[in-house]
C-alpha atoms as one frame of an Amber mdcrd trajectory, in Angstrom:
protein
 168.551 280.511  85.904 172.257 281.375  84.612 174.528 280.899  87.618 176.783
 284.072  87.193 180.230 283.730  86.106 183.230 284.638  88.378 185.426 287.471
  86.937 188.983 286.226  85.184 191.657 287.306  87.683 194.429 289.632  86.366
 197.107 287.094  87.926 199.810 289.663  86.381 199.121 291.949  88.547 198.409
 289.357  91.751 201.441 288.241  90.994 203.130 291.824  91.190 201.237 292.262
  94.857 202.514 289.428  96.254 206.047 290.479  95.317 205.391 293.610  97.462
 203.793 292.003 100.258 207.635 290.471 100.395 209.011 293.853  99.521 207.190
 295.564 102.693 208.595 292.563 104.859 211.936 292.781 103.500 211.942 296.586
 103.853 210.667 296.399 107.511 213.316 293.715 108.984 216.478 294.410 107.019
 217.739 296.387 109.834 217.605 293.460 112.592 220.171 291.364 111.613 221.952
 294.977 109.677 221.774 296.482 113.581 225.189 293.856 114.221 227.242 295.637
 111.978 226.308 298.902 113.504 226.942 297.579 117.178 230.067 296.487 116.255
 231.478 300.369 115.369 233.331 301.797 118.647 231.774 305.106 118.108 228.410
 302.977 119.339 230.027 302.119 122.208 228.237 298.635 122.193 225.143 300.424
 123.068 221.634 297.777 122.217 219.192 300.949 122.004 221.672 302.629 119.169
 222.294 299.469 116.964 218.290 298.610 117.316 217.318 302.200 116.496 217.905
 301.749 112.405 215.253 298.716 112.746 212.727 301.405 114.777 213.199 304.008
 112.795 211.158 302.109 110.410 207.936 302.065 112.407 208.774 305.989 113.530
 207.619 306.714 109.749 204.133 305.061 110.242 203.398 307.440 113.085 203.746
 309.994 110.267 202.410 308.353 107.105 199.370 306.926 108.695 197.003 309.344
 107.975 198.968 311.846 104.942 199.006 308.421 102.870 195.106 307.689 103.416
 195.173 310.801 101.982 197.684 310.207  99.624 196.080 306.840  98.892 192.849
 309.284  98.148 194.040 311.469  95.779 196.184 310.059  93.173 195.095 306.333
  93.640 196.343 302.637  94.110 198.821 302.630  91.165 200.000 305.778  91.855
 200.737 305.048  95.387 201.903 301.935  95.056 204.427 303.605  92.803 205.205
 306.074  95.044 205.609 303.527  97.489 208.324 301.655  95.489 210.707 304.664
  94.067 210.378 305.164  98.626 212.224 301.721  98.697 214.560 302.151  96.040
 215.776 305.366  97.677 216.034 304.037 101.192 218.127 300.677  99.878 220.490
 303.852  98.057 220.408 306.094 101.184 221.442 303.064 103.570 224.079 301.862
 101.002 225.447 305.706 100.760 225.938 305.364 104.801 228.480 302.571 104.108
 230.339 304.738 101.849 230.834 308.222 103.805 234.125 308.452 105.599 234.134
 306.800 109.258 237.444 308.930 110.442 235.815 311.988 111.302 233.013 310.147
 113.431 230.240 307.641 113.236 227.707 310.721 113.279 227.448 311.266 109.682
 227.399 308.051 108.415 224.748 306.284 111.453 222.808 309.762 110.757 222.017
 308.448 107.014 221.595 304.859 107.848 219.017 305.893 109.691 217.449 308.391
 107.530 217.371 305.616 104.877 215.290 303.567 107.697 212.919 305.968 107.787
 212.413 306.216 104.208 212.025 302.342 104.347 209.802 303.200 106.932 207.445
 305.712 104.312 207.632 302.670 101.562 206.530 299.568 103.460 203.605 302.226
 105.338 202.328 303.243 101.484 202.786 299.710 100.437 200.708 297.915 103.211
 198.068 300.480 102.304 197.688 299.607  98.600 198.298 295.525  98.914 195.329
 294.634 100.911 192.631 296.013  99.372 193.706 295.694  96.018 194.404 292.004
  96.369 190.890 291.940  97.655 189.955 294.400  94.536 191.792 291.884  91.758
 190.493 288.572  93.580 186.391 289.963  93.360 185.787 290.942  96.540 184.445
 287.546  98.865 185.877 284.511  99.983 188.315 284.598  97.216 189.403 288.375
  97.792 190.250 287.130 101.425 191.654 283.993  99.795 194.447 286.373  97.935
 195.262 288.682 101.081 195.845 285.736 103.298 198.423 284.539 100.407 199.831
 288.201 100.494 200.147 287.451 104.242 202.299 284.212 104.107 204.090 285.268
 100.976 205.168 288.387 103.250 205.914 286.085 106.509 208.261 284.053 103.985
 209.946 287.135 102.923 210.607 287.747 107.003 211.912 284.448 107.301 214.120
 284.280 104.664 215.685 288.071 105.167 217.475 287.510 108.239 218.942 283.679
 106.626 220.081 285.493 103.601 221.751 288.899 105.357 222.928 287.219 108.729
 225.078 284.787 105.832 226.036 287.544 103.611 227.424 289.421 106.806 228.800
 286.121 108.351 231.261 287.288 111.286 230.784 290.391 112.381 234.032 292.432
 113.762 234.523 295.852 114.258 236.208 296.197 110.661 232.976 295.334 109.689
 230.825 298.079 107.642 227.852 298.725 105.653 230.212 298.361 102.739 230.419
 294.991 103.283 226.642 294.527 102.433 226.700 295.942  99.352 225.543 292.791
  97.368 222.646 292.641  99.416 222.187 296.137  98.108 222.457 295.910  95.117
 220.156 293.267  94.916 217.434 295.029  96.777 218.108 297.964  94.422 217.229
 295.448  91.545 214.714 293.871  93.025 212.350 297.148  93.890 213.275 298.961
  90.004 212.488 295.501  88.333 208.966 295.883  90.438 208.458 299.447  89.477
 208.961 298.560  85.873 206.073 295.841  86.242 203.590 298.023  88.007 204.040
 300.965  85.797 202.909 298.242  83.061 200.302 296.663  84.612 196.748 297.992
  83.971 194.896 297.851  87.641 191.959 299.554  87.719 191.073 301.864  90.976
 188.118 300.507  92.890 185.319 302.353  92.900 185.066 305.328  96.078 182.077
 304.899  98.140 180.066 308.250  98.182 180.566 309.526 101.843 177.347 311.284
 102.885 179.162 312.835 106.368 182.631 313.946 106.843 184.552 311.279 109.717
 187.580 312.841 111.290 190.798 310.584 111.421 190.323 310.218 115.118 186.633
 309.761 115.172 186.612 306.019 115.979 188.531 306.673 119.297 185.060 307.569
 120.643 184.313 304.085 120.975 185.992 302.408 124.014 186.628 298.934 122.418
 188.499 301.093 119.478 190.410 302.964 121.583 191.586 300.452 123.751 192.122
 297.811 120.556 194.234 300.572 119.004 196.043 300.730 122.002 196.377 296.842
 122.086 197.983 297.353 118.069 200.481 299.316 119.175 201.658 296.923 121.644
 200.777 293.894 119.560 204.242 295.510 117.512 206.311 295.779 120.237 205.565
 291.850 120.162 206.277 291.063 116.931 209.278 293.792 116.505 210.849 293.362
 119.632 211.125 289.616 120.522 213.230 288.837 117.263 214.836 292.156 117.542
 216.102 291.708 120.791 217.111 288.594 120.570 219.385 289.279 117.334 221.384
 291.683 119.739 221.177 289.320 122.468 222.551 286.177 120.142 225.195 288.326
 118.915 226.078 290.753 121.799 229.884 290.573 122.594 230.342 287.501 125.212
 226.759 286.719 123.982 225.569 282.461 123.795 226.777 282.527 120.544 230.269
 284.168 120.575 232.550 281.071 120.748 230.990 280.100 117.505 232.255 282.745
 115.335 229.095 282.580 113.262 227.054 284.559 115.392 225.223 286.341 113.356
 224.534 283.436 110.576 223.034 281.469 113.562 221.268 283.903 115.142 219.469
 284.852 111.880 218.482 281.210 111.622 216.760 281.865 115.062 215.019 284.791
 114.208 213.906 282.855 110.460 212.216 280.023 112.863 210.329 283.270 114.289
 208.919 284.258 111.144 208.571 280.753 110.263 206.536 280.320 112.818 204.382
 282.962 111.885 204.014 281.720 108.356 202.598 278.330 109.597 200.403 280.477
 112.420 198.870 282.300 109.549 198.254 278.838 107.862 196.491 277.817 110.661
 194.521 280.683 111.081 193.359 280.682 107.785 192.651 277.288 108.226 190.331
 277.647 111.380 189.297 281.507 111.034 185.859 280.329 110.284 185.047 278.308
 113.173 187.351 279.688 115.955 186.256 283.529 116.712 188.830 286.207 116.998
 188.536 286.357 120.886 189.046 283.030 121.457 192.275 283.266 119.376 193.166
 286.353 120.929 192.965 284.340 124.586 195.092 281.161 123.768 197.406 283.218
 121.698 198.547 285.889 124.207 198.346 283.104 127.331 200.820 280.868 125.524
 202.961 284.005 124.358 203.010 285.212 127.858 204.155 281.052 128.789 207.086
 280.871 126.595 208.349 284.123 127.456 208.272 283.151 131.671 209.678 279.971
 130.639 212.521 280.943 128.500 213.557 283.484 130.872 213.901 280.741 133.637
 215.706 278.823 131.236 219.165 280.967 131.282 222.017 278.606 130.471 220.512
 275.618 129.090 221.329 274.913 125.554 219.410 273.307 122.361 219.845 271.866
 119.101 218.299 273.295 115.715 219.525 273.371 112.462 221.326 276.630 111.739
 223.704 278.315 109.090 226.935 278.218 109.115 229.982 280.257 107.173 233.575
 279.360 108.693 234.922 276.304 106.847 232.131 277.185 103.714 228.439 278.151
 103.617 225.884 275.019 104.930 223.432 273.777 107.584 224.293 271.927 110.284
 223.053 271.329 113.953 223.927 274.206 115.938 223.579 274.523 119.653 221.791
 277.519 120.555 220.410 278.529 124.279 216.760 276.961 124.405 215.287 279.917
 125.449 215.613 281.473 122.003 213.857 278.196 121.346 210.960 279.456 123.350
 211.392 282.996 122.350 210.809 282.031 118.502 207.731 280.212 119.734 206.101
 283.217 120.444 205.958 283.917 116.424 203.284 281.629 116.120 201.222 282.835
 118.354 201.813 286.436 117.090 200.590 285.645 113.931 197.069 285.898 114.353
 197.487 289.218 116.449 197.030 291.634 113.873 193.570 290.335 111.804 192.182
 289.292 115.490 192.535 292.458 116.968 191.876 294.439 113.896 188.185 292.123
 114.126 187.500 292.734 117.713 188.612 296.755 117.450 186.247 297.266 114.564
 183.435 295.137 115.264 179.985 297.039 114.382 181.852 300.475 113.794 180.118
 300.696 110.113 181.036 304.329 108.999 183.794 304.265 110.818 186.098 301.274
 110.183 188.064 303.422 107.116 188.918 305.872 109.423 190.190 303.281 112.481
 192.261 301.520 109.688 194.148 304.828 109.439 194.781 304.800 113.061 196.229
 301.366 112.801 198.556 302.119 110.727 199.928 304.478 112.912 200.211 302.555
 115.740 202.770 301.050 114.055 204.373 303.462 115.936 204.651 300.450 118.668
 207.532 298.752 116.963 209.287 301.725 117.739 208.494 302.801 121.315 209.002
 299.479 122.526 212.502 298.445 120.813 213.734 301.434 122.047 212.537 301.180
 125.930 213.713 297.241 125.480 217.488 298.575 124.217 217.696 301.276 126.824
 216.543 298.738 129.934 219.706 296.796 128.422 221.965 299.541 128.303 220.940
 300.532 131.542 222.379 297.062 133.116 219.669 294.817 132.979 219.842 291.895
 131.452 218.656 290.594 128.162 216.935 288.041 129.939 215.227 290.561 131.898
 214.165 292.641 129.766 211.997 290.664 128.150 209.439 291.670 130.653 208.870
 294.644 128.321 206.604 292.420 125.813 205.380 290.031 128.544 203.735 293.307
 129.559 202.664 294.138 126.293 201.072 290.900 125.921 199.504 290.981 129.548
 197.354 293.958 128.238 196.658 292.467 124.895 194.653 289.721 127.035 193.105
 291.894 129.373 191.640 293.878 126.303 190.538 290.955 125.042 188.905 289.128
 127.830 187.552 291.993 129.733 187.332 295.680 127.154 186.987 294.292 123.658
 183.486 293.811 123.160 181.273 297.224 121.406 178.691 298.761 124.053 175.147
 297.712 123.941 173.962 301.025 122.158 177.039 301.004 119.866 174.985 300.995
 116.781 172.648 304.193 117.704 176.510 305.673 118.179 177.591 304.949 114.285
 174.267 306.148 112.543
C-alpha cells in the first residue's frame, strides 16, 4: 500500500501569518511602555490608572468584538477578515499618531481622547487577527501534529514580537520629561504604518483558501457553553489569566518609571524598564518552548498547578524584597545607544519571572475549560475571546489601588489574587461532570 503523501505547504502565506501573530503582539503592548509619555503630561496629574488606560483600552474592544467577529469571521471569511483586521491596525497606528499632533494648549482632553480611541481600534485589529491566525495556520499546515506544529511557531514568533516592542519603543522614547509627546514617537509610527500596509499588500496577494464550514445540524447560542460548570468557571479563570499577563508588565512599566521611581536617578528610565518588561516576554517565549516541548507528556492540570504556585511565589517574594537591587543587562541612551549592566530592584527580577509561568496559561486553561464539550467548543472559543476583557478590568483596578495611595508594591496583590483562583479552578472545579457527555448530545 501507497503511504499517502503530505500536502506542499503554501509557506507564502505561513510566512504572512506569522508576521501577524507579531502584528497582534505589537498592536496589543505598544501602549505599555507609550503609557510614560502620557504620565508625564500635567493635565494627567501623574495619575497610574490614566497613563495605563491607553494599554486597556485595547482589551475593552475584545469585550465587543468577541462574538460580532465570529460572526464576522462567518460571513465574509479568513482573507477577508484578516484584511479587515489589518486596514483596523493601520488606522489605529494613524489615529494614535493624529493624538500627538492636536494642539495640547487648550487641554489634554482632546488629544488623550484620540489616543485612546486609536487603542481601541488596536484593540478591534489584534481581536480579528487572533481569530483568523490560529486556525488558518492549522488550515495551511494540514490539520495534525504539524497544524499544531505551525500555531505553536505563531505563538513564539508573537512572544518575540512582545519582547522586542517594549526594547525598541522604551529606546526610541529614551528619557521621558514632561516636554515629552506622542510627536516624539513618530518614527515608531511610521514604521508601524509601513509595516501593517506592506502586510495588507501581501495578503491581498496571497491565494488562501477558506476551510471548509462544518454543517451545523442545531443552532448553539454564544453563551451556551456557560451551562457547563468547568466552562464557566475556566472562562472566568481566562479573564483573570489576562489580568496576569497584562498587568504584571504593565504595572511594573509605571512602577520603573514613576517619578522618584527605582529607576529615576538613571535618567534612562524608560529604556531600562522596557528591558525589564522584554525579559517578561522573554520569558514567555522560552515557557512556550518548553511547553511545546513537554505538552505531550505533562497534562494541562498539572501545568496549570506548578505554574500558578510558582507565579503566586515570585510575586510574595518580590514584594518582600522592596529595596534590594540586581544586576541584568539593560539598554541604555545617555552617552549613545548600548547594553550594559544596569542595576534594577530584584523584585522586578521576580516579577518578570512570572512570564514564564504565564505562558502556558492560555492553551492549559483553554484544554481544561473545553474538555469533552464537542458541539460546543466553537461557541466557548467566542467567549474567550471576550474575556479578554480581563486585561482591562484588572489594569484599571491595579492603577486606581495606586492612585488611591497604595503602593506599587502592594498592589500587586491584585494578580496574586487572580492567580489564587486560577489554582483553585484548577485543582478543585476544572474537571467536566460525570454525565457531561449526555449534556452535549
Amino acid at each position: 500500500m501507497s503511504t499517502e503523501e503530505k500536502p506542499s505547504i503554501n509557506w507564502v502565506a505561513v510566512i504572512t501569518m506569522m508576521f501577524l501573530c507579531g502584528m497582534i503582539a505589537f498592536v496589543t503592548y505598544l501602549g505599555q511602555p507609550l503609557s510614560n509619555v502620557w504620565k508625564a503630561q500635567d493635565a494627567i496629574k501623574n495619575s497610574t490608572m490614566l497613563a495605563m488606560l491607553g494599554n486597556a483600552m485595547v482589551f475593552v474592544a475584545y469585550l465587543f468584538m468577541g462574538i460580532p467577529g465570529g460572526k464576522l469571521l462567518g460571513k465574509v471569511g479568513y482573507k477577508k477578515t484578516a484584511l479587515i483586521g489589518i486596514a483596523a491596525g493601520f488606522i489605529a497606528m494613524a489615529v494614535q499618531m493624529l493624538s500627538g499632533k492636536l494642539p495640547m494648549e487648550g487641554g489634554l482632553a482632546l488629544p488623550y481622547g484620540v489616543y485612546l480611541v486609536g487603542g481601541f481600534i488596536g484593540g478591534i485589529s489584534a481581536c480579528l487577527l487572533n481569530m483568523v491566525v490560529n486556525p488558518m495556520l492549522n488550515l495551511l499546515g494540514g490539520g495534525g501534529k504539524r497544524g499544531n506544529q505551525l500555531n505553536m511557531a505563531g505563538m513564539t514568533f508573537n512572544s518575540l514580537t512582545a519582547t522586542v516592542t517594549p526594547l525598541i519603543v522604551g529606546s526610541l522614547i529614551g528619557a521621558v520629561t514632561a516636554d515629552t509627546s506622542m510627536a516624539d514617537c513618530d518614527l515608531l509610527m511610521y514604521i508601524a504604518l509601513g509595516v501593517f500596509a506592506v502586510s495588507f499588500v501581501i495578503i491581498s496577494l496571497v491565494s488562501i483558501k477558506d476551510p471548509e464550514q462544518a454543517v451545523v445540524t442545531e443552532k448553539i447560542g454564544a453563551f451556551a457553553p456557560l451551562r457547563f460548570r468547568h466552562c464557566l468557571l475556566g472562562v472566568l479563570a481566562i479573564f483573570a489569566y489576562m489580568g496576569v499577563e497584562a498587568g504584571i508588565p504593565g504595572v511594573m512599566t509605571q512602577w520603573l518609571t514613576a517619578e522618584g521611581g527605582p529607576l529615576a536617578a538613571t535618567g534612562n528610565a524608560a529604556a531600562i524598564a522596557g528591558s525589564v518588561v522584554a525579559v517578561y516576554w522573554l520569558l514567555m517565549f522560552v515557557g512556550r518552548l518548553i511547553g511545546a516541548a513537554i505538552g505531550g507528556k505533562v497534562s494541562s492540570r498539572t501545568m496549570m498547578v506548578v505554574t500558578s504556585l510558582a507565579a503566586i511565589a515570585f510575586i510574595v517574594i518580590g514584594t518582600l524584597t522592596t529595596g534590594v537591587a540586581a544586576k541584568m543587562p539593560g539598554i541604555v541612551t545617555d552617552g549613545g545607544f548600548g547594553v550594559k549592566m544596569v542595576e534594577v530592584p530584584l523584585a522586578a527580577v521576580f516579577f518578570a519571572l512570572c512570564g514564564l509561568c504565564a505562558s502556558v496559561m492560555w492553551p492549559a486553561i483553554f484544554n481544561l475549560a473545553t474538555e469533552k464539550l464537542g458541539k460546543y467548543t466553537a461557541a466557548a472559543s467566542g467567549l474567550f475571546m471576550m474575556m479578554v476583557f480581563g486585561g482591562f478590568v484588572f489594569q484599571i483596578l491595579q492603577g486606581l489601588l495606586i492612585d488611591s495611595g497604595i503602593s506599587y508594591m502592594l498592589s500587586f496583590i491584585v494578580p496574586g489574587l487572580a492567580l489564587a483562583y486560577i489554582f483553585i479552578y484548577t485543582v478543585g472545579f476544572s474537571k467536566p461532570a460525570d454525565d457531561i457527555e449526555a449534556l452535549v448530545k
